[in-house]
N, C-alpha and C positions, 0 to 999 in steps of 0.2 A: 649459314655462311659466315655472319658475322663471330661465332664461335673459333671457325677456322681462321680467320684473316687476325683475332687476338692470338691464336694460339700462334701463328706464323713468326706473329710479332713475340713473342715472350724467345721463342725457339732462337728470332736471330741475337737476340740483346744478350741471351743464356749463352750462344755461342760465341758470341763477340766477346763478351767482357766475363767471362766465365771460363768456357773449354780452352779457346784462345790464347789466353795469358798462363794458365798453366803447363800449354804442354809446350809453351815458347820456355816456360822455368824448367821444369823438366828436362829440355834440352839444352839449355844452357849449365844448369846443374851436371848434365853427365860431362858436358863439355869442360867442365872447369876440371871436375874430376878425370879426367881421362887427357888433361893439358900436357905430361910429361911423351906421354905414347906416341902424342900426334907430332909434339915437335922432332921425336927421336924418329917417326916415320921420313921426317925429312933428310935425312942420314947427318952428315958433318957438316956443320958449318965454316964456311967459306970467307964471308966477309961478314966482319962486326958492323951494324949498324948503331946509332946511338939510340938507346930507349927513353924517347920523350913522351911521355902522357898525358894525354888532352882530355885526360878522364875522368881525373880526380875531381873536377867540380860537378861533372853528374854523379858518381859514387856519393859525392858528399850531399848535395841535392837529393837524394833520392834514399836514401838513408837518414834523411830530417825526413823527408814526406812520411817513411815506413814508423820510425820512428813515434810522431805526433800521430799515426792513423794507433796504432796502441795505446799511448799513450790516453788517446780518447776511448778505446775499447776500455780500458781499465779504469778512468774516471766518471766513466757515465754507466757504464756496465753493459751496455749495447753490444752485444759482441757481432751484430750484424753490420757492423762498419766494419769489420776484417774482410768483407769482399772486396773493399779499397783497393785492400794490398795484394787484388789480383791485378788490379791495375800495373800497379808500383809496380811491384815486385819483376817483370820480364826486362824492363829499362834496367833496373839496380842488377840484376846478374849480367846482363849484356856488357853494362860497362865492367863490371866486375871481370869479364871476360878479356872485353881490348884488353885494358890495365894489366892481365894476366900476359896476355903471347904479347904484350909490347915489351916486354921482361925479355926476349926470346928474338927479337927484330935484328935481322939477318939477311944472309943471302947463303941458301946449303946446296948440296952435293944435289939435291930432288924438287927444289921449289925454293919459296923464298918465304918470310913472316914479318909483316908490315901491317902489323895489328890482327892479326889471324896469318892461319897458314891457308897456301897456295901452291898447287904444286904447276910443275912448271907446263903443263896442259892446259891449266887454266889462263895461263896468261896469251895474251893475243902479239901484241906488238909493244914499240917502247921509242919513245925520244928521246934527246937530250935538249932540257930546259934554260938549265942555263950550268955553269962550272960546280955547279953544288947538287942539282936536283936531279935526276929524272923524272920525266912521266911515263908510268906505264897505263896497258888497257887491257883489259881481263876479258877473256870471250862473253862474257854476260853483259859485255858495254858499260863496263864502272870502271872509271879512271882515277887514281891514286897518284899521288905524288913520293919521290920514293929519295930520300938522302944520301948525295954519295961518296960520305966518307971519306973525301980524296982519295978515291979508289976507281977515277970514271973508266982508266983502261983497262984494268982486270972486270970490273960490270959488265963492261958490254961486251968485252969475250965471251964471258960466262955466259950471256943474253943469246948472242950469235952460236953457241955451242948449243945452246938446248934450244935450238930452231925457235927462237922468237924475233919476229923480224923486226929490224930499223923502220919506223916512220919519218918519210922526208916532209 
């Protein structure tokens, strides 16, 4: 019994910081790759949003981490500290990712892109913040704050045309 209850434990930690963190890179990795497809899936865009990135300090954070976890594989000769960088490694493509579709932050013809795409399905409802913001809400209950360009009465046309309703 106590063979089964180590093995249980190896299996979750194997799974947790092992399978885990790879096939989050793996997917993120197609994702970066396949960045052009998904924003043209969104057909034309509509209204220019401004591309601010709040990313760069995790890129850059996370690429010192990836960085020094080598750098100690190649000074000590240990090469079993590169499972570190299964760690690292799913945070630094993630950010790598926002940093990518915030290049792309908009409002199109089929959804919007506000650090990832979203097509307009996914969105639930939307307010107005204040003369600069909106807040929307996504059917998954994640609420995003969204800049509006001095554009608030073409937005919420756009919002009210693809059936996303006003919140009072």
């Amino acid at each position: 019994m106590e063979r089964i209850v180590y093995f249980l434990i190896l299996l979750f930690f194997a799974a947790r910081f092992l399978v885990y963190p790879i096939v989050r890179s793996i997917i993120s990795t197609v994702k970066l790759i396949a960045i052009k497809r998904s924003v043209a899936k969104l057909g034309d865009k509509l209204i220019e949003m401004p591309a601010v990135s709040k990313m760069k300090s995790a890129i850059i954070w996370n690429g010192l981490m990836i960085a020094s976890i080598v750098a100690l594989c190649i000074v000590n000769g240990l090469y079993a500290y590169l499972i570190a960088l299964f760690v690292v490694l799913p945070g630094f493509l993630d950010a790598l990712l926002i940093d990518a579709y915030t290049k792309f932050n908009g409002i199109y013809k089929n959804g919007i892109i506000m650090g990832g795409p979203m097509l307009w399905e996914q969105l639930f409802s939307w307010k107005v913040l204040d003369e600069h913001h909106f807040s929307i809400l996504t059917n998954d209950g994640i609420r995003f704050d969204m800049p509006s360009a001095n554009n608030e009465d073409a937005i919420k046309n756009i919002f009210l045309e693809n059936g996303i309703k006003e919140e009072i």
